[in-house]
Residue frames relative to the residue before (quaternion, step in Angstrom):
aa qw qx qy qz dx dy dz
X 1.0000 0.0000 0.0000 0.0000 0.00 0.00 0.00
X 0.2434 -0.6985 0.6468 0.1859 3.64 -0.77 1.05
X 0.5732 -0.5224 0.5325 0.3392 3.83 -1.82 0.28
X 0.2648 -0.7673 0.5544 0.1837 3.22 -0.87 1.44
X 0.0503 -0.8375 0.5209 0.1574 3.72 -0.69 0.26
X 0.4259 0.4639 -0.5645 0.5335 3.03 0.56 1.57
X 0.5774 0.4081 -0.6277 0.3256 4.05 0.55 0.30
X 0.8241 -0.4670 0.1977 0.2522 2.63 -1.96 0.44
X 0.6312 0.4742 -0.3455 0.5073 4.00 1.11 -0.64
X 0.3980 0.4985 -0.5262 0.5623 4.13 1.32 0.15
X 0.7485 0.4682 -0.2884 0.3707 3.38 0.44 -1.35
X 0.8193 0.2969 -0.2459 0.4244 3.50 0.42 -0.32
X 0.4992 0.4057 -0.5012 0.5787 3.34 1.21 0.80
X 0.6244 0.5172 -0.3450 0.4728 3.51 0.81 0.37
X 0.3916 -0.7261 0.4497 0.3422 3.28 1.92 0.08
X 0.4398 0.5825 -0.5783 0.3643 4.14 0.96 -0.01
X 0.8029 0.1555 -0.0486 0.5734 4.11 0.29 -0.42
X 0.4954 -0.5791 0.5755 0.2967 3.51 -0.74 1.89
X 0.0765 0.6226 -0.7761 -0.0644 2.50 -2.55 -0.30
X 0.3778 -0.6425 0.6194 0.2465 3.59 -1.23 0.98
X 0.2913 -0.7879 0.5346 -0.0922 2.88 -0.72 2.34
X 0.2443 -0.8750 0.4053 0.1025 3.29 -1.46 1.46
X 0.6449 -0.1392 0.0959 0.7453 2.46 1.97 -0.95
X 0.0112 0.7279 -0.6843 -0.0416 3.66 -1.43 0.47
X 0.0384 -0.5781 0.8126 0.0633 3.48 -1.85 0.46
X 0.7837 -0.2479 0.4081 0.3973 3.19 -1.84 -0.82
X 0.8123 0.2530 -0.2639 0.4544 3.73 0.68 -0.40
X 0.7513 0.3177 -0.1085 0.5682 3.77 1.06 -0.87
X 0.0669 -0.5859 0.8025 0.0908 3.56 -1.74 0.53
X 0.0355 0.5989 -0.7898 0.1278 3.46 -1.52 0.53
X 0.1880 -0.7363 0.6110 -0.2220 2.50 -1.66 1.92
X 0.4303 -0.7583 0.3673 0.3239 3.05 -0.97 -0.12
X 0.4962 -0.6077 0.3297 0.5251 4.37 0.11 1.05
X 0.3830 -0.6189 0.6187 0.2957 3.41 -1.16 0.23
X 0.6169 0.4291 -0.1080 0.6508 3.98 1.11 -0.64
X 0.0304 -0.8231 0.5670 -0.0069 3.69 0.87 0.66
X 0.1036 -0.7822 0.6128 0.0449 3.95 -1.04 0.71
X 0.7939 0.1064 -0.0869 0.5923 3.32 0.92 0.44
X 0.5704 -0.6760 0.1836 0.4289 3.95 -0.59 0.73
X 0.6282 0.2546 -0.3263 0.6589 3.24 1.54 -0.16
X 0.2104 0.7329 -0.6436 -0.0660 3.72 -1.31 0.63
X 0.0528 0.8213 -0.5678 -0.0145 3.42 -0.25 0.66
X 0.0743 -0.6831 0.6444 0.3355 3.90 -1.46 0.37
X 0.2356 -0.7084 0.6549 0.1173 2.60 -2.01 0.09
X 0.1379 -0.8874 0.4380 -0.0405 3.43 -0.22 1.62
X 0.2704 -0.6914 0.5214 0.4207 3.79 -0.69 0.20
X 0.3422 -0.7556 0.4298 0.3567 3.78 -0.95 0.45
X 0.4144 0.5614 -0.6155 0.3664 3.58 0.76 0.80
X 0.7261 -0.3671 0.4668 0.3466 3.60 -1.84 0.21
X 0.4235 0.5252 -0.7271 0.1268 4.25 -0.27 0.76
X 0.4237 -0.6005 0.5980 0.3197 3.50 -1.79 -0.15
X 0.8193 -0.0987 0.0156 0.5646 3.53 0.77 -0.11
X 0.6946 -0.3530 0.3092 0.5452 3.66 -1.43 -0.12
X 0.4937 0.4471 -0.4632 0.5846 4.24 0.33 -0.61
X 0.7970 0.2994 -0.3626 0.3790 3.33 -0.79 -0.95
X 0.7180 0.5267 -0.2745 0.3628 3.86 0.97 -0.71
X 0.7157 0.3338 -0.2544 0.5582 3.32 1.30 -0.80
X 0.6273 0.3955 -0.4285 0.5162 3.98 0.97 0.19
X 0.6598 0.1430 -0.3821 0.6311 4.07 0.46 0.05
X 0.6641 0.5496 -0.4947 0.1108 3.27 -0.88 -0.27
X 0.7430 -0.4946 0.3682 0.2602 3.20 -0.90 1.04
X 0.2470 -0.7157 0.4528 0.4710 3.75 -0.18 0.62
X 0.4256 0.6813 -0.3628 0.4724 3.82 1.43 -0.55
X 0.6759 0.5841 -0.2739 0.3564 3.42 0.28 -0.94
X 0.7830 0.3226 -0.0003 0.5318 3.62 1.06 -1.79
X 0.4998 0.4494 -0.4498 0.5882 3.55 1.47 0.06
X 0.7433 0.4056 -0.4224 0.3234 3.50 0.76 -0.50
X 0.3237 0.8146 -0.3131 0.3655 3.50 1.61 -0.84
X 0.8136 0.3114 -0.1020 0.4803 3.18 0.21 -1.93
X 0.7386 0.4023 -0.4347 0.3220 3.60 0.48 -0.93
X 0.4867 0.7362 -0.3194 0.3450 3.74 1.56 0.03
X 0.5039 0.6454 -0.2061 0.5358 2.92 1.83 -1.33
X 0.7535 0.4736 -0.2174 0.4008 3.19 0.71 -1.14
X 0.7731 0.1936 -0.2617 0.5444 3.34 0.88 -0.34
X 0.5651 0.5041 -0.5642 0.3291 3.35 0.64 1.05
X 0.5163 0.5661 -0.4151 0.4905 3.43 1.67 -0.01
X 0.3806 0.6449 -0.4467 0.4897 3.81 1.51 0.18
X 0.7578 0.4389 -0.1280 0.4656 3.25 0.16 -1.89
X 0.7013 0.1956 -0.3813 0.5697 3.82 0.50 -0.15
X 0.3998 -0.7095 0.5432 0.2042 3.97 0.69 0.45
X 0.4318 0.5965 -0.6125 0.2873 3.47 0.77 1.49
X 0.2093 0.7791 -0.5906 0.0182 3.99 0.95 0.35
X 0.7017 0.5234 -0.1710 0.4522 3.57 1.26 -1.42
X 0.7940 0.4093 -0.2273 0.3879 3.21 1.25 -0.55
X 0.5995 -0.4769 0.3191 0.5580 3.71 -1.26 0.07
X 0.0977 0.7628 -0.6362 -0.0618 3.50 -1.52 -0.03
X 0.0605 0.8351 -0.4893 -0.2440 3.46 -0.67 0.15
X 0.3229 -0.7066 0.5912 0.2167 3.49 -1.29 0.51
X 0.1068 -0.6920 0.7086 -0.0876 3.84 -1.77 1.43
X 0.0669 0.5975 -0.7981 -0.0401 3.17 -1.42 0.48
X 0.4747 -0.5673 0.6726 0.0208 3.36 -1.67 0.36
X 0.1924 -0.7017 0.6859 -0.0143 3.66 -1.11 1.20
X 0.8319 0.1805 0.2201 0.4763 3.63 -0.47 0.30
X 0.5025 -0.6036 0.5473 0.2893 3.17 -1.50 1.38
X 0.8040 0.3111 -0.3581 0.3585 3.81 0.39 -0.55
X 0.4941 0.4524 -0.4129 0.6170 3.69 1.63 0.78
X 0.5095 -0.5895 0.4351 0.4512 3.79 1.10 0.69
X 0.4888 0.5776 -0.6223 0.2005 3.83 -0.49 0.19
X 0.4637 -0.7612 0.4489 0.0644 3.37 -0.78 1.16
X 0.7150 0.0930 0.0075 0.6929 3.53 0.85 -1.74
X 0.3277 -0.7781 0.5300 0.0794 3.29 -0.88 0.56
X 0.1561 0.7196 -0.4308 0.5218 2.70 1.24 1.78
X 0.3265 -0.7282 0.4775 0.3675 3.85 0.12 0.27
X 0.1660 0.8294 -0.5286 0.0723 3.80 -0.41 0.01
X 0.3788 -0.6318 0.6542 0.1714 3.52 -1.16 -0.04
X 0.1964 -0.6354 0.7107 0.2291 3.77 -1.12 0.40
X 0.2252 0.7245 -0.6346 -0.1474 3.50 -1.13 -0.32
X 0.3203 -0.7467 0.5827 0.0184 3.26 -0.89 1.96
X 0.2703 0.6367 -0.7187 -0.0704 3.12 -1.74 -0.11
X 0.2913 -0.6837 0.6556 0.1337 3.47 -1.69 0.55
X 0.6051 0.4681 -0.5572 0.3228 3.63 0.95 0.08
């Protein structure tokens, strides 16, 4: 499978299709789900070209995924779940439920 740049999380790092912004630097954007599964659902995408977590942890930059995670990390700051429960999913594949083939990350939380 090659990276499509026409799905929709290409598209909104291209600013072509809003989004209710949590946080952004140079390597991550993180929004909020439009289809929310829990009272907090937020993704968090890197804004380079991966198709999924494989494709992210075999190309990516080791720079790239140290930044990734340490973003994660301070976006569970910024929604002020450190203390609280949350859980984090990504998806492989249409038959591992992945929708946009956009790597990304969910991170949920109901507290």
């Amino acid at each position: 499978m090659t990276y499509d740049n026409e799905n929709i999380f290409a598209k909104i790092l291209r600013s072509e299709i809003p989004c209710d912004k949590v946080f952004e630097n140079d390597f991550v954007l993180s929004f909020y789900d439009i289809n929310p599964k829990a009272k907090t659902h937020v993704l968090i995408i890197p804004k380079k070209p991966f198709i999924d977590m494989a494709d992210f942890l075999e190309n990516a930059e080791i720079e790239i995924q140290s930044h990734f995670w340490s973003s994660v990390n301070e976006i569970i700051d910024i929604l002020d779940l450190r203390e609280k429960s949350f859980q984090i999913k990504s998806h492989k594949g249409k038959d591992g439920g992945q929708e946009v083939f956009h790597f990304h990350i969910h991170l949920l939380s109901n507290s």
